[in-house]
C-alpha positions as CSV (number, residue, x, y, z in Angstrom):
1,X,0.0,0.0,0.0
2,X,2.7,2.5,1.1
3,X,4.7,1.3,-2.3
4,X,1.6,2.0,-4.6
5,X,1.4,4.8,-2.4
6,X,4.6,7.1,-3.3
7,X,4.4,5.5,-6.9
8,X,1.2,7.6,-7.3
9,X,3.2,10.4,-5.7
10,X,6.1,10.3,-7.8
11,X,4.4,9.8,-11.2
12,X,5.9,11.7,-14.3
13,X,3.2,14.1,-14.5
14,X,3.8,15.7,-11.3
15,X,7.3,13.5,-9.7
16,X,9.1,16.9,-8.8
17,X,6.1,18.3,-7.1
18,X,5.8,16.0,-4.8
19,X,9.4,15.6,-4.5
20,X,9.7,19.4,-3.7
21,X,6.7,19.2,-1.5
22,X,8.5,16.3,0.6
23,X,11.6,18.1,0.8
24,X,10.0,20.9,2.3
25,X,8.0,19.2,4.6
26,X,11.2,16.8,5.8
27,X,12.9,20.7,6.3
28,X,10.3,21.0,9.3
29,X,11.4,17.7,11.0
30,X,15.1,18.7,10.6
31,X,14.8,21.1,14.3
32,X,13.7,18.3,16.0
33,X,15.8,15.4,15.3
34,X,18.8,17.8,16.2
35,X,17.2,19.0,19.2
36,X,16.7,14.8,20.3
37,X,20.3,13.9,19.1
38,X,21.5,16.9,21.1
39,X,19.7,16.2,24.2
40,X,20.9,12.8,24.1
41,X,24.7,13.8,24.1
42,X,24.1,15.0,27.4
43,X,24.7,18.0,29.5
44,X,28.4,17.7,30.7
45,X,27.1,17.1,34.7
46,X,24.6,19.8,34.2
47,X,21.6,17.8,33.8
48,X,21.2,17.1,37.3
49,X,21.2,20.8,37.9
50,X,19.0,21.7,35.7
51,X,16.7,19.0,36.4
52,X,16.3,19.5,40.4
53,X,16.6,23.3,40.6
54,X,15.6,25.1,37.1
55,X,13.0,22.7,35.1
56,X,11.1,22.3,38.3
57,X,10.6,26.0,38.5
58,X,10.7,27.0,35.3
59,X,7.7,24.2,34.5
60,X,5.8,25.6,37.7
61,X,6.0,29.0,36.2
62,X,4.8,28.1,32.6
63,X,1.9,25.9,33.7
64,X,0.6,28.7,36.6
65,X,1.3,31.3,33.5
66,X,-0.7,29.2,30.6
67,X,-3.3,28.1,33.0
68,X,-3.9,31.7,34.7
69,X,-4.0,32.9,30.8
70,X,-5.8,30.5,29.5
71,X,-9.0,31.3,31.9
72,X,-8.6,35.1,31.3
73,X,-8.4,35.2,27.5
74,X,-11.7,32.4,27.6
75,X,-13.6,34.4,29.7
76,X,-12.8,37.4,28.1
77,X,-12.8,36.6,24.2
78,X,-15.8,34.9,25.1
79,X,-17.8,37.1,26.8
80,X,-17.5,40.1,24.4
81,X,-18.4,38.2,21.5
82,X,-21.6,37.2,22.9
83,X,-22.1,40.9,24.0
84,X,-21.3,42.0,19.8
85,X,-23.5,38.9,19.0
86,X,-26.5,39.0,20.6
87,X,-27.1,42.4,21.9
88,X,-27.4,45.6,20.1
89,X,-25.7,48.9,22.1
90,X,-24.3,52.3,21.5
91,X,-20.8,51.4,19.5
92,X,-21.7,48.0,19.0
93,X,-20.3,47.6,15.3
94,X,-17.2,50.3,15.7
95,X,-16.5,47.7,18.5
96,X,-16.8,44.7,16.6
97,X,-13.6,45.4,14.9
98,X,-12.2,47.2,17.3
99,X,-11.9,43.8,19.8
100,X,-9.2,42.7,17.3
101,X,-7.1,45.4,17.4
102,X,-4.7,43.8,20.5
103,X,-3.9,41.7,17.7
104,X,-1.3,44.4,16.5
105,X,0.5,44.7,19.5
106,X,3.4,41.9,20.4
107,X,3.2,40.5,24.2
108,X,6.6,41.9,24.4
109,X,5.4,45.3,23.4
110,X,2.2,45.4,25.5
111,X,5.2,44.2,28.8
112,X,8.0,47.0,27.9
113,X,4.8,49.8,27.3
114,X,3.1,48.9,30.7
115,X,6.4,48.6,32.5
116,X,7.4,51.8,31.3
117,X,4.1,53.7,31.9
118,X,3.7,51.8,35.9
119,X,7.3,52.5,36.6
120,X,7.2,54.1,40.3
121,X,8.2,57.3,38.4
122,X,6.3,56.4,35.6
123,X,3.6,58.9,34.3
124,X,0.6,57.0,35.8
125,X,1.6,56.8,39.7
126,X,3.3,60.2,39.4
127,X,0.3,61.6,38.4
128,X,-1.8,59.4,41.4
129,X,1.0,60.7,43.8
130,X,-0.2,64.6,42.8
131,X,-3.5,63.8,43.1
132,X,-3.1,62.4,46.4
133,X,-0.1,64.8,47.8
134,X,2.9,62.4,48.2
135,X,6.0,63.7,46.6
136,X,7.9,60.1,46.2
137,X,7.8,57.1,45.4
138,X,9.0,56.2,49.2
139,X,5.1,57.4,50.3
140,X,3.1,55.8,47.7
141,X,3.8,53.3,44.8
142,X,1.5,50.6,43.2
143,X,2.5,46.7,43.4
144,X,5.1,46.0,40.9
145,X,4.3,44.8,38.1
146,X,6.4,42.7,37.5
147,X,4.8,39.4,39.0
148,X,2.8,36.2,37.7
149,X,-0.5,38.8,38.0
150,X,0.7,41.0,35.9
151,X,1.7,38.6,33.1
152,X,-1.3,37.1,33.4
153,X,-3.3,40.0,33.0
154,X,-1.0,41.6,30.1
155,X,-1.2,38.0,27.9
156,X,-4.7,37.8,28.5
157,X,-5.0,41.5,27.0
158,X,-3.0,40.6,24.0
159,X,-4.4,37.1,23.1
160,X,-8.0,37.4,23.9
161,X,-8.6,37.9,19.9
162,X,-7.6,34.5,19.2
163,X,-10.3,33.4,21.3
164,X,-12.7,36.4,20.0
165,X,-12.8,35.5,16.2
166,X,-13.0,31.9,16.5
167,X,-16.1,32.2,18.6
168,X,-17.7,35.3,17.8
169,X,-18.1,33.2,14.1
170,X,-19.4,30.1,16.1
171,X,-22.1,32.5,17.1
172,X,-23.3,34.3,14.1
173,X,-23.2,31.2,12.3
174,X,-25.5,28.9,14.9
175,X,-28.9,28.6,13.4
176,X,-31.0,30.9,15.2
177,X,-33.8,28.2,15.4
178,X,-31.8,27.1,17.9
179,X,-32.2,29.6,20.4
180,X,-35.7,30.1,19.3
181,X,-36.4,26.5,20.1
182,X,-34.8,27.4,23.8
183,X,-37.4,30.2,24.3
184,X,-40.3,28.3,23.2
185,X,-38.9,25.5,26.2
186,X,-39.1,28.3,28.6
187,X,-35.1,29.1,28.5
188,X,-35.1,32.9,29.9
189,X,-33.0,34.9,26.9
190,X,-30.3,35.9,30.2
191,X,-29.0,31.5,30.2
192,X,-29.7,31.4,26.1
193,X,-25.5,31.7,26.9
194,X,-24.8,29.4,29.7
195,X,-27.6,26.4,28.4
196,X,-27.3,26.7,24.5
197,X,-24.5,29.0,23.5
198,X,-21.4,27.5,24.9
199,X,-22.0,24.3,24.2
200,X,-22.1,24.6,21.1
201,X,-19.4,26.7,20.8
202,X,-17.2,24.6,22.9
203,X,-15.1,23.5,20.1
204,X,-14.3,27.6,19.3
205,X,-13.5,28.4,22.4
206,X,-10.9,25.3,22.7
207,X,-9.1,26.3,19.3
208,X,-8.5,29.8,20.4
209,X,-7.4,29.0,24.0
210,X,-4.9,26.4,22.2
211,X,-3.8,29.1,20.0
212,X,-3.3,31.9,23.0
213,X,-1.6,29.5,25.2
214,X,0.8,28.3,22.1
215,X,1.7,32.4,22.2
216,X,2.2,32.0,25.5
217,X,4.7,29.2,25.3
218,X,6.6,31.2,22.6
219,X,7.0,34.6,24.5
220,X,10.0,35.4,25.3
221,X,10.1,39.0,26.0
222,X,7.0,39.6,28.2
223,X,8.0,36.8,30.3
224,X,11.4,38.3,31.5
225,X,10.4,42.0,31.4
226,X,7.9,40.7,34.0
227,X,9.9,38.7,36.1
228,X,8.7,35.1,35.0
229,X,11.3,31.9,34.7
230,X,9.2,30.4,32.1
231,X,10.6,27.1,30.0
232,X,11.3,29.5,27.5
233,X,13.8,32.0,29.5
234,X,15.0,28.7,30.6
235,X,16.1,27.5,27.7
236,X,17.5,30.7,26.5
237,X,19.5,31.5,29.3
238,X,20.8,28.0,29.8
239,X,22.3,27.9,26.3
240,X,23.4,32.0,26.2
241,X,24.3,32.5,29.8
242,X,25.5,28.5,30.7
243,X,26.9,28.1,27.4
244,X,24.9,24.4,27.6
245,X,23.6,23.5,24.3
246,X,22.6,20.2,25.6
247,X,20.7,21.4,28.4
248,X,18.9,23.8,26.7
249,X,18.0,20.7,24.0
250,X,16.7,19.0,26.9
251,X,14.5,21.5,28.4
252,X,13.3,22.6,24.6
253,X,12.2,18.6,24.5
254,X,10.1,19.2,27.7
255,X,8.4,22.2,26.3
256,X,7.6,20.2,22.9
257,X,6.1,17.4,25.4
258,X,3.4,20.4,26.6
259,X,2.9,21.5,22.6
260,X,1.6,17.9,21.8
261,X,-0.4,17.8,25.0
262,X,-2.1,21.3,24.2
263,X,-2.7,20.1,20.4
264,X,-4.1,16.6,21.7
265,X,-6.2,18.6,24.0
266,X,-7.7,20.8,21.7
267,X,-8.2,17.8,19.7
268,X,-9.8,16.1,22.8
269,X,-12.3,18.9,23.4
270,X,-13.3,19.3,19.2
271,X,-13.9,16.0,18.9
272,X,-17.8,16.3,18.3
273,X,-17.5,19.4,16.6
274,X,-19.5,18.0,13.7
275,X,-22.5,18.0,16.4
276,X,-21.7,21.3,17.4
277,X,-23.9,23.4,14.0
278,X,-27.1,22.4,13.1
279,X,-27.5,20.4,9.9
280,X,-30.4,23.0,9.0
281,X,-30.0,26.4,7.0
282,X,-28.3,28.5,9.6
283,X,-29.5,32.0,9.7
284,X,-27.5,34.8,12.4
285,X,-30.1,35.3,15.1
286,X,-31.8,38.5,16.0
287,X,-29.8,41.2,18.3
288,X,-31.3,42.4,21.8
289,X,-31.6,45.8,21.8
290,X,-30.4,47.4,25.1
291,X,-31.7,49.8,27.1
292,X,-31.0,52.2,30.2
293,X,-27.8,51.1,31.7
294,X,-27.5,47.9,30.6
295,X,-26.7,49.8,27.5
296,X,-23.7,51.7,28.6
297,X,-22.3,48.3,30.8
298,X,-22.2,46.4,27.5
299,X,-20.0,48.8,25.7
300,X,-17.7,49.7,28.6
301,X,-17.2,46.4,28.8
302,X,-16.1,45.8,25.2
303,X,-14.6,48.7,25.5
304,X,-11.9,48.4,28.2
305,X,-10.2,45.8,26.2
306,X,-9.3,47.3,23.9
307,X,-8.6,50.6,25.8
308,X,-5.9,48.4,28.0
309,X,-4.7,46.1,25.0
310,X,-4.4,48.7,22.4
311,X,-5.2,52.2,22.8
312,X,-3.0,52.9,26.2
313,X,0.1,51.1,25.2
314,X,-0.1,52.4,21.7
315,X,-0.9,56.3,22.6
316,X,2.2,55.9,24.9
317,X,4.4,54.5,22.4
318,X,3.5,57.3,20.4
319,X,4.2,60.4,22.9
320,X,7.7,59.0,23.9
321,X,8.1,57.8,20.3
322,X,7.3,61.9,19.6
323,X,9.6,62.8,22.5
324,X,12.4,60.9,21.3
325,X,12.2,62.3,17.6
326,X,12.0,65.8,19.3
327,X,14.9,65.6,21.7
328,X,17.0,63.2,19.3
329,X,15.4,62.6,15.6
330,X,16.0,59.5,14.2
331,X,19.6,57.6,14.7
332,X,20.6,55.7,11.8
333,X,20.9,53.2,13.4
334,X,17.1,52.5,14.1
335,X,17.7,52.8,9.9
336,X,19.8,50.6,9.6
337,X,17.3,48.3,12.0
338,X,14.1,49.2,10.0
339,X,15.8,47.8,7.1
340,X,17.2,44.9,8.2
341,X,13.5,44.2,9.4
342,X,11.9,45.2,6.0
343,X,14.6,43.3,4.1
344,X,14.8,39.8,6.6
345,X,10.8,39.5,6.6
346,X,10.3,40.2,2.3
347,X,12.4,37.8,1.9
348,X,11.8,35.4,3.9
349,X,7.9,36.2,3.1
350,X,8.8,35.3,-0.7
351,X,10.3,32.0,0.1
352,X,7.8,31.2,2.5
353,X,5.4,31.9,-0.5
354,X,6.8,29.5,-2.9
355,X,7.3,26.8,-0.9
356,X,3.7,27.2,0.6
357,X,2.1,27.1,-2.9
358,X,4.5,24.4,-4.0
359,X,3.3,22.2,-1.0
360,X,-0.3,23.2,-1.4
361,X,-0.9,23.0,-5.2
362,X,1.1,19.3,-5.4
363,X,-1.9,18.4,-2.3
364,X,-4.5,19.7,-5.0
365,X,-2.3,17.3,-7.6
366,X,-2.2,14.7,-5.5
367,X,-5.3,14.0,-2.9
368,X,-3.7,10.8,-1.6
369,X,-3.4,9.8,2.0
370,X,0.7,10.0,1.4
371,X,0.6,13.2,0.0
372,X,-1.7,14.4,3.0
373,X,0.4,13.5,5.7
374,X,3.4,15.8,3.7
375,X,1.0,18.5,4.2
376,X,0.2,18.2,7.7
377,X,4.5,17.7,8.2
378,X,5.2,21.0,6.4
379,X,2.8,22.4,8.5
380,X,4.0,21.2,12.2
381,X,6.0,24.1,12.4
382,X,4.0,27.1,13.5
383,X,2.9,24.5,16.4
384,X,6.2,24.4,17.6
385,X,7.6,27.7,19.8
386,X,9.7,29.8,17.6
387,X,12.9,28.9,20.6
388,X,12.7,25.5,20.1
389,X,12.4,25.5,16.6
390,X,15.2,28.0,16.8
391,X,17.3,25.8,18.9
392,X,16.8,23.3,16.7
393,X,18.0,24.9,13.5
394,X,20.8,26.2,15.4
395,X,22.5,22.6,15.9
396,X,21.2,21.4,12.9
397,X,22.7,25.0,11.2
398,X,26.1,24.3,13.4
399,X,26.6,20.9,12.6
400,X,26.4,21.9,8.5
401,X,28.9,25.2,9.4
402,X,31.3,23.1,10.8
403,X,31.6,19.9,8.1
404,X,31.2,22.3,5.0
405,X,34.3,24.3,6.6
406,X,36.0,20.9,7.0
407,X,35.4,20.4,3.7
408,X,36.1,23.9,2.3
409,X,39.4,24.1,4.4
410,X,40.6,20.7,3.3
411,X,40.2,21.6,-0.6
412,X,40.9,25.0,-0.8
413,X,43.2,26.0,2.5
414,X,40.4,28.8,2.8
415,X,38.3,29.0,6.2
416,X,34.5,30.0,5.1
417,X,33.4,31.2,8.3
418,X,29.6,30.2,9.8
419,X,27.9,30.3,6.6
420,X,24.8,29.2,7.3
421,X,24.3,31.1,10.8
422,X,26.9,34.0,9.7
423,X,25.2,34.6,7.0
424,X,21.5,34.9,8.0
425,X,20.4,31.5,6.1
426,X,19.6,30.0,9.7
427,X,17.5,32.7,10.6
428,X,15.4,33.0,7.4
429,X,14.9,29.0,7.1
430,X,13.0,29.2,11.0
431,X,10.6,31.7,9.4
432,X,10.5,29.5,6.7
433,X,9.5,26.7,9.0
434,X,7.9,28.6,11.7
435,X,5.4,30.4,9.2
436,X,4.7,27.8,6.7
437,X,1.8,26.7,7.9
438,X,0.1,30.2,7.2
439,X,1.2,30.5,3.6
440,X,-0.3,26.9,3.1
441,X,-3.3,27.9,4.9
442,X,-3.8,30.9,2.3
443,X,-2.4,29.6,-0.6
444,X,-5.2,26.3,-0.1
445,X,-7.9,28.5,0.8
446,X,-7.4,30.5,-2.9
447,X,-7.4,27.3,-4.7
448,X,-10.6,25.9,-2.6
449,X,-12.2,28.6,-4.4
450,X,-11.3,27.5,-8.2
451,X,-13.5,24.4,-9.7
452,X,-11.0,21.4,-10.9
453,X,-13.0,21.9,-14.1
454,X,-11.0,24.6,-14.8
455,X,-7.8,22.7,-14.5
456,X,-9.7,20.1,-16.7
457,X,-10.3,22.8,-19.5
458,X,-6.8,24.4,-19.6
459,X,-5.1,20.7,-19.7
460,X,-7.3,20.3,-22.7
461,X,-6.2,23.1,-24.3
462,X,-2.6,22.1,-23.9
463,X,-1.6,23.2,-20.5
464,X,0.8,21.2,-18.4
465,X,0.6,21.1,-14.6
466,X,3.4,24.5,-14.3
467,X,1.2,26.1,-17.1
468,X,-2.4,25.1,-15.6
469,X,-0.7,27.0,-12.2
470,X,0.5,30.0,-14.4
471,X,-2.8,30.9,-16.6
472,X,-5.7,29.8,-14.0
473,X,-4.8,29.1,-10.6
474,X,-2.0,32.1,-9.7
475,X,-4.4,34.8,-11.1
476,X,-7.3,33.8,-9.7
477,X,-6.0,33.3,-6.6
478,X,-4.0,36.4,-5.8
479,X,-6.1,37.9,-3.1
480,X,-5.1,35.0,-1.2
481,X,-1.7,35.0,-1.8
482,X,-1.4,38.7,-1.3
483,X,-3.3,37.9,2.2
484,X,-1.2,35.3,3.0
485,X,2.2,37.4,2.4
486,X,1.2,39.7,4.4
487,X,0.0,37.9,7.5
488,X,3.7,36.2,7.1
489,X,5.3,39.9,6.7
490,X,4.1,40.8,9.7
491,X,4.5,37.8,11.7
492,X,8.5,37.7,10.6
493,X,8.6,41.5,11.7
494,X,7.0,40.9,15.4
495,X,9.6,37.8,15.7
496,X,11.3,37.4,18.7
497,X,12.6,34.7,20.1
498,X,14.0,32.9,16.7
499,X,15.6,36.3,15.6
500,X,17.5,36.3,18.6
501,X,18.8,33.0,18.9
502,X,20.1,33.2,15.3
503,X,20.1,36.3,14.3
504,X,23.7,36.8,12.4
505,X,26.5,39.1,14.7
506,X,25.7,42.7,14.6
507,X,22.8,42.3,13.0
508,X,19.7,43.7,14.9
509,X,16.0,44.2,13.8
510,X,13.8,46.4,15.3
511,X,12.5,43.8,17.7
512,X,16.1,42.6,18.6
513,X,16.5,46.7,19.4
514,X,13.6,46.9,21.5
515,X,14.6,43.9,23.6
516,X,18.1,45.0,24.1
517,X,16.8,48.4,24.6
518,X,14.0,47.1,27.1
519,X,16.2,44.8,28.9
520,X,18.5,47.3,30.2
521,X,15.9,49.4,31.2
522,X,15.9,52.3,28.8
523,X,12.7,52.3,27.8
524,X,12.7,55.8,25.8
525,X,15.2,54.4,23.2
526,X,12.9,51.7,22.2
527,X,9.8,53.5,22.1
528,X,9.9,54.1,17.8
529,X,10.7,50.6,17.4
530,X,8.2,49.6,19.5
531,X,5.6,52.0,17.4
532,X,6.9,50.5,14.0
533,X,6.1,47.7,15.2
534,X,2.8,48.1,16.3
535,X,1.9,50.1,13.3
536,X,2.8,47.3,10.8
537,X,0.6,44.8,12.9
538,X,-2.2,46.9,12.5
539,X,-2.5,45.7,9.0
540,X,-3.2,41.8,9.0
541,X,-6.0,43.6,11.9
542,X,-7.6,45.7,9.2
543,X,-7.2,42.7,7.1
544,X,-9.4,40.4,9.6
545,X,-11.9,43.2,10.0
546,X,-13.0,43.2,6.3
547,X,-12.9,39.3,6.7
548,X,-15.1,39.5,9.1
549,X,-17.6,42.0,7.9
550,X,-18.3,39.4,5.0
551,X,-19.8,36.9,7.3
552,X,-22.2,39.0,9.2
């Protein structure tokens, strides 16, 4: 079966499709099998440090920080879109895309604004300290926050979108029979949410608490701006600061242990989701009109997320970034760092491109079980957290530096250098791997669109497989591809964790600034990277809003 299997695959028709497509899917598994053949060389007598007094800790940390998210971005993402869904109020549509907007802003950009604007002389407790007639901080200063709160709290204010969108759609998209049949049983319209809502949108809510706690796992920057010894900062500071590669493979397994439990578990929980819409014509249900003060509570409450995930941390990015521009213009250095960022994330946009429509058109070709499971490989990437995957590469990258030296130095008498990591090629193959997934996503969501009668009718009229891609499929599926490049744009530019493990020597982007910047504590240097930043995100959000304006 498997023999008849890859004979399909490798046909003559379309051979070196699914040969590229199975090179770039094996590309993904590389990261891995060097992060398990590193582990397994040991930690030269570390191990036993690391596993009584940091993993311990560190996995403490992570689980209180995922769990304590988790809840928050739940509650939240689901509660508001309830409130956009099934109640009409002053705002209500301004609000329906302005819940998304947190979207824009990294979780280590919503940690350094928030530290920065809650600093004891900071301009929120100095102005409480007016107001109340202390002169210092020694009289009166808020808790730190820089604690397991406050992460929670900033995470949850971040990532409640990816809980937001998923079920806010669940919702419009129930039949509205449904509830209907609820009030003709008697259900009061107050538990329509608690007795026929959630259930049924069980399966929503579990995909975007997956996807907010995978963020989680990946942050890097909020974590140690707040004070948290997550697995991540663990594994970064036990290869940077301890020099222990192995160790740092270890704890990077342990952390891929909790990514297959989180995707089992969101597996777990959709596993009825075929149950979970009726099979009848499904028609959005009617809004409840508000009144009185019920009216007001419902938009203040949509309203201070975004407020605190968005419009605080942004309008304060943009008065110090103002300040900063005033007092010093703008260095050429944060230039030089703008365009390492716009050059790094087009290119690695392009290549993720190519080898997300190669991967994607050759599943089209080829429907076959074999052929699937390539798709679903090429795509295991973005599950993984961008330092594990970057760990990964980084043996996997070292191990090729060193034997093609060997091997240059042996033929030629000339030393090559790190060519691979020197060079950037490490850095731009983890976005490769790490973003895969979302130029497949795109790129199969354009073709969806386009009837294989086309492809019938241009192979007819002469039109190989390359030419049937060329005339039909590229042009009619550009809006997708355009979409998809620029959710990966974007993605590569807010980058953390991966850029810093590999980025080349002397080369910084504008989030690698901001960290640096951040991490010794001067926040006003940071502040137009930081706004950059945030003001590129903002498109993919504006991107999601029209999105989501054609389903209502």
């Amino acid at each position: 079966m498997a023999f008849a299997t890859a004979s399909a695959l490798l046909r003559p028709r379309g051979g070196a499709w699914a040969m590229a497509s199975v090179l770039i899917a094996a590309l993904t598994l590389v990261p891995i099998l060097a992060l398990a053949w590193q582990a397994a060389q040991g930690s030269e007598g570390l191990w036993s440090h690391l596993s009584r007094h940091v993993l311990p800790h560190a996995l403490g940390q992570t689980l209180i920080l995922m769990a304590g998210v988790g809840f928050l971005t739940a509650a939240i993402g689901t509660g508001i879109a309830w409130l956009v869904t099934a109640y009409d109020f002053p705002g209500r549509r301004s609000l329906e895309w302005a819940l998304l907007l947190p979207l824009a802003v990294p979780t280590y950009i919503i940690a350094y604004a928030y530290l920065d604007m809650l600093h004891p002389l900071g301009p929120f407790q100095s102005a409480i300290r007016a107001v109340l007639g202390f002169d210092s901080p020694r009289d009166f200063r808020l808790p730190d926050i820089r604690s397991m709160t406050g992460a929670i709290l900033l995470l949850g204010l971040v990532l409640y979108p990816y809980v937001y969108l998923p079920v806010r759609a669940m919702f419009m998209t129930q039949a509205a029979n449904l509830v209907e049949v609820a009030h003709t049983l008697g259900t009061p319209r107050r538990h329509i949410l608690w007795r026929v809502a959630l259930p049924l949108a069980r399966p929503a809510i579990a995909v975007g608490v997956s996807l907010a706690l995978m963020e989680t796992l990946n942050d890097i920057g909020a974590s140690e701006f707040l004070g948290v010894r997550s697995l991540t900062i663990s594994v970064y500071t036990t290869w940077v600061t301890r020099s222990d590669l192995a160790g740092a493979a270890q704890i990077a397994l342990a952390m891929l242990v909790l990514v297959v439990a989180l995707i089992t578990l969101e597996r777990w929980a959709r596993r009825k989701q075929r149950y979970s819409v009726s099979a009848q014509r499904a028609r959005s249900m009617s809004r409840q009109p508000l009144k009185g003060t019920a009216r007001w509570m419902a938009m203040g409450l949509c309203l201070l997320p975004v407020l605190l995930g968005f419009v605080l941390p942004a309008s304060h990015l943009a008065i110090e970034a103002w300040e900063r521009f005033q007092f010093a213009g703008l260095s050429a250095r944060l230039v030089t760092e703008a365009w390492n960022t716009f050059a790094l994330s087009a290119l690695a946009t392009v290549a993720v491109l190519l080898c997300g429509l190669v991967v994607a058109y050759t599943a089209r070709l080829f429907p076959q079980r074999g052929m699937q499971a390539v798709h679903r490989m090429a795509s295991l990437g973005y599950a993984m957290p961008g330092t594990i995957l970057a760990l990964g590469i980084l043996i996997a990258a070292g191990g090729f530096d060193r034997w093609i030296g060997r091997m240059i130095k042996d033929g030629l008498g000339v030393d090559p250098g790190l060519v691979l990591i020197g060079s950037g090629l490490a850095l731009g193959y983890a976005y490769l791997a790490r973003f895969l997934a979302i130029s497949i996503g795109s790129v199969e969501a354009g073709l969806s669109r386009i009837p294989r009668s086309y492809d019938q009718s241009a192979r007819t009229l002469g039109h190989g497989i390359g030419g049937t891609l060329r005339h039909v499929h590229l042009p009619l599926s550009r809006a997708a591809l355009a979409a998809g490049g620029l959710l990966v744009f974007v993605d590569c530019m807010k980058e953390l964790s991966a850029t810093l493990l590999l980025r080349p020597l002397n080369f910084e982007t504008l989030a690698t600034h901001l960290y640096g910047e951040a991490a010794r504590g001067t926040y006003e240097e940071a502040a137009i990277a930081a706004l950059a930043i945030v003001v590129v995100g903002i498109l993919p959000v504006i991107l999601l809003a029209r999105v989501g304006r054609g389903i209502q």
